[in-house]
C-alpha positions, 0 to 999 in steps of 0.5 A: 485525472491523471497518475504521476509519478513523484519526481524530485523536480515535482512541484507539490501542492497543499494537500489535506486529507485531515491526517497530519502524518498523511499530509506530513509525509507528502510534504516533508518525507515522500521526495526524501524517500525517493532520493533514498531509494525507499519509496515510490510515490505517485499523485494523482492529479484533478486539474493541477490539484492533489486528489490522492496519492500512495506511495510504494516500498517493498516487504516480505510476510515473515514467519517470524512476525506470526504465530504458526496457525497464522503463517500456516494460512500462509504457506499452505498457499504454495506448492510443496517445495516452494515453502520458505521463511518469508514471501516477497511482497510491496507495502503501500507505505502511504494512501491518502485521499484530500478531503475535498475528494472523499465520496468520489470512490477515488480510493477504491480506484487508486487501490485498483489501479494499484493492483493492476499497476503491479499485476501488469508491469513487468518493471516490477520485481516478482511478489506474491502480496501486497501489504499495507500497515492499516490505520484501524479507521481505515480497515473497512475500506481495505477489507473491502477491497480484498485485504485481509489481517495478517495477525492478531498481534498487533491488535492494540496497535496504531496500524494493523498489518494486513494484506492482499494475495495477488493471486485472486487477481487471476 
């Protein structure tokens, strides 16, 4: 398998991981996005077919998407002085695996290639964390892999926000 980022001329496949947004988005919106400068997105290849892909945009953690106690979690990991309304962070906009590929562990590899993509490539601007907006089907393969919820406001929503202190990665 190899990883590949999305050019434009990149000629894409069907893909299928039996979400039609996830599926939707690589086909219709990811070279939009790229030609837009919004996001990047990467494929991962197994002999010429779609295995996975993700894509990357960037984001902040926000004191204004938080309740105090919530962003106090936050915050209290900075030096005193270093303290500011928000954080940067890079978003995974879109993670999917197709279905032909589940059970395979392909996405708890891609997440920590990801994490290690961004830890150590100095072509990326700084960033503390690392977001991703959730589907609730999907919490438990985030949480294990170190993602935690941001909030609790988004509860009843479609995605819950969650995220990744990239300093554990030290």
């Amino acid at each position: 398998m190899k990883l590949i980022r999305l050019s434009e001329d990149y000629p894409l496949t069907d893909f299928d991981c039996g979400d039609t947004d996830l599926n939707n988005f690589l086909v219709e919106d990811a070279k939009g996005f790229l030609k837009k400068r919004i996001a990047k997105s990467f494929i991962l290849e197994d002999e010429g077919n779609i295995a996975a892909y993700f894509c990357l945009l960037n984001d902040k953690i926000s004191k204004q998407e938080l309740t105090n106690s919530q962003w106090k979690k936050i915050k209290d990991r900075f030096p005193n002085g270093k303290k500011f309304s928000s954080y940067p962070a890079v978003k995974i906009g879109r993670f999917a695996v197709s279905s032909n590929h589940r059970g395979q562990k392909i996405g708890t590899y891609l997440m920590n290639l990801i994490k290690d993509m961004l830890d150590n490539d100095g072509n990326y601007s700084s960033f503390r964390f690392l977001t991703v907006d959730a589907y609730h089907s999907a919490m438990e393969f985030y949480e294990k892999n170190g993602f935690v919820r941001l909030t609790q406001k988004d509860e009843n929503e479609h995605t819950r926000l969650m995220f990744f202190d990239m300093m554990e990665l030290d």
